[in-house]
ZADRENMI-878815 format. One record per residue (C-alpha): x, y, z. Coordinates in steps of 0.1 Angstrom, whole numbers, plus 5000, padded with zeros to 4 digits. Example, Ala and Ser with C-alpha at 12.3 -4.5 7.8 and 13.67 -1.06 7.14 Angstrom:
BEGIN
512349555078513749895071
This chain:
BEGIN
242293131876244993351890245293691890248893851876250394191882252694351857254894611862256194781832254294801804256694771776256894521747257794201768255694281797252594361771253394001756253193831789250193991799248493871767250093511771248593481810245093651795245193401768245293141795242193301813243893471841243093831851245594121848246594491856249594651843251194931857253095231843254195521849252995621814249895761808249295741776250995391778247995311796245195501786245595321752245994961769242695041787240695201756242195021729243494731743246994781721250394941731251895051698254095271707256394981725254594711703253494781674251594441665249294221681246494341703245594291740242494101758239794291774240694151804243894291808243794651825246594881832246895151857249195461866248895391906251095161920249595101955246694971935248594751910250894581942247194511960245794361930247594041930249693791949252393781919254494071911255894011875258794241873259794341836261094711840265194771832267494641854269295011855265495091875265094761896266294911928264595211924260995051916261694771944261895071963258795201957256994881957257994801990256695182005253295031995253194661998250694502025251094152023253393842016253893851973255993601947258393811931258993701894261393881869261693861833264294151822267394021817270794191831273694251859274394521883277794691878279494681905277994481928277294221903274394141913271593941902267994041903267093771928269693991947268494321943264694191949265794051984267994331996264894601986261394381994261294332030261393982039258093982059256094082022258893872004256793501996259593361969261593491939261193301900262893371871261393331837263593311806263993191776264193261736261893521735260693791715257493971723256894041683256593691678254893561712252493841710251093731675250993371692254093171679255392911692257792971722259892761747260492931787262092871813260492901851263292891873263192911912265192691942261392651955260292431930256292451937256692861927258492751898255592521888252892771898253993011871254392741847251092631848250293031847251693131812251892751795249092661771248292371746248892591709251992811712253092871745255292611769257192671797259692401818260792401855264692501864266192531899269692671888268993071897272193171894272992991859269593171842270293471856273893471848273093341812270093541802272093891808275393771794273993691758272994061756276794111751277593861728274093961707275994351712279094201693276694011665275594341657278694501650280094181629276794251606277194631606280594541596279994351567280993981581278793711574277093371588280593211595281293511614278393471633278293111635281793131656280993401675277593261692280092921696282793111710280293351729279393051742282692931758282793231775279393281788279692941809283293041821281693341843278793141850280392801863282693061883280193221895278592881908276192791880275192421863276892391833273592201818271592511826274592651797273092461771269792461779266892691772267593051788271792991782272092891747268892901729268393261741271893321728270693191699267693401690269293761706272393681680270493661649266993831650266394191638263894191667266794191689267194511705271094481715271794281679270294611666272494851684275294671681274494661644274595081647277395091662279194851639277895061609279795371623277895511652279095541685276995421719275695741727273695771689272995371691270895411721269195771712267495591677266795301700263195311711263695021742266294991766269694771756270694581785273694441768275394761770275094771807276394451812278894441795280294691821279394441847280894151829284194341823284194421861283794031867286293931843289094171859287894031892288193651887290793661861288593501836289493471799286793661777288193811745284793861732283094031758286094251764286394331725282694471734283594681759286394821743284294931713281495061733283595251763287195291754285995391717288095171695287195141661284994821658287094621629290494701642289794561673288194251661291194221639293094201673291093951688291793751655295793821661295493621700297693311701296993021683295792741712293692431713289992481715288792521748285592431758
């Protein structure tokens, strides 16, 4: 039995704590919310970010980080990326002791471009800093909450932390999680799709259908593991678990947050009223000014990701500029 600290008590982070409870292992969440966690503790739901399924009694939640960072030797990160530096910040004021790192949010910093493995080891000083993991995957906490069958990535170049938290979250009836080493390529993949799952969105709101779709997550495809390879991933980690089956699911469930405000969007809206309905963060949209930073820097060929961007920030109507994209020179399938 292990004991598993959570910070962030949203949706996704209120799944995994059910998953590891479900497995027998002890739990505290932390929040900054109270009323997040006063319900967690007395009701043992969370309805406001997840509105079905219902927690163990042995997962507690807490307001005070000192106490939630002294709880456990695991430190399961699933806050925003747009926050990670700021909450590594905090955690380290208040660590005490060596801790394996292990993030589940899914997205790029502009700019820098980097990767949450990144961030964590530029913020957590290295003497409290025991290892990083990624864990990723097609995933939706609507479904893994009400215990349905779901397929994970644990991903880490120290193979024995990857293991560790695949024995912590995989069961026998609906969980399973596999071992990766490829950081980069997860990390890479898991925040890219948000675009792509952005621009499936719009092609709905827009009226298009399943062959729409059907070539966008193909060509979305193409174009996620021409950043990744650049940016030194495994091209098998592309078609694997947290590259194209996570494409897969944030392209064409209604669960998807990013597929839902790209749907918005496509249906008239512009970003700013997309993401005021939204009720959870869209990472996709904050990628995609990271991706179209990378793009410009490397000279790579993305006509999907930029047709994002240019929807979302340079404000061109969504069916025009698809109709562009579809006006690009005829060429030989490139994959």
């Amino acid at each position: 039995m292990e004991r598993l600290t959570i910070i962030g008590a949203g949706s996704w982070g209120s799944a995994l704590g059910k998953i590891a409870s479900d497995n027998s292992h002890q739990v505290i969440m932390y929040d900054q919310s109270e009323e997040i966690v006063s319900e967690i503790n007395r009701f043992h739901t969370n309805k406001t970010k997840l509105p079905v399924g219902k927690l163990n009694d042995n997962v507690k939640a807490t307001t005070d980080l000192k106490e939630a960072i002294a709880y456990s030797d695991i430190i399961l990160l699933v806050v925003p990326t747009s926050v990670i530096r700021i909450v590594l910040k905090e955690i380290n004021q208040v660590i005490t002791s060596k801790k394996l790192f292990v993030n589940a949010s899914k997205g790029l910093e502009p700019n820098t471009f980097k990767r949450v493995s990144e961030i964590v080891t530029e913020e957590i000083n290295s003497d409290y800093l025991e290892g990083f993991v990624a864990l990723s995957g097609p995933s939706h906490a609507e479904e893994v909450i009400l215990g349905m069958l779901t397929l994970l990535t644990s991903t880490s170049p120290n193979l024995s932390h990857a293991q560790l938290i695949q024995r912590i979250f995989s069961n026998q009836s609906y969980f399973r999680v596999y071992t990766l080493a490829d950081l980069v390529g997860v990390e890479i993949c898991s925040s890219l799709k948000n675009i792509i799952a952005l621009a499936s969105g719009i092609i709905a709101g827009l009226g298009y259908g399943d062959n729409t779709r059907a070539a966008l997550i193909t060509r979305g495809l193409v174009e996620i593991k021409r950043i990744a390879c650049k940016l030194g991933a495994d091209e098998k980690t592309i078609f694997g678990l947290a590259g194209l089956g996570d494409l897969i699911v944030t392209c064409t469930s209604t669960h998807s947050r990013n597929f839902q405000a790209g749907y918005k969007i496509g249906s008239g809206k512009n970003l700013e009223q997309a993401l005021s309905e939204m009720t959870m963060v869209v990472e996709g949209a904050r990628s995609a000014i990271a991706a179209h930073q990378l793009i410009a820097r490397f000279n790579i060929y993305a006509p999907i990701i930029e047709t994002v961007y240019d929807i979302i920030y340079n404000k061109f109507e969504p069916k025009e500029r698809i109709i562009k994209l579809m006006q690009n020179d005829l060429k030989e399938e490139d994959l």
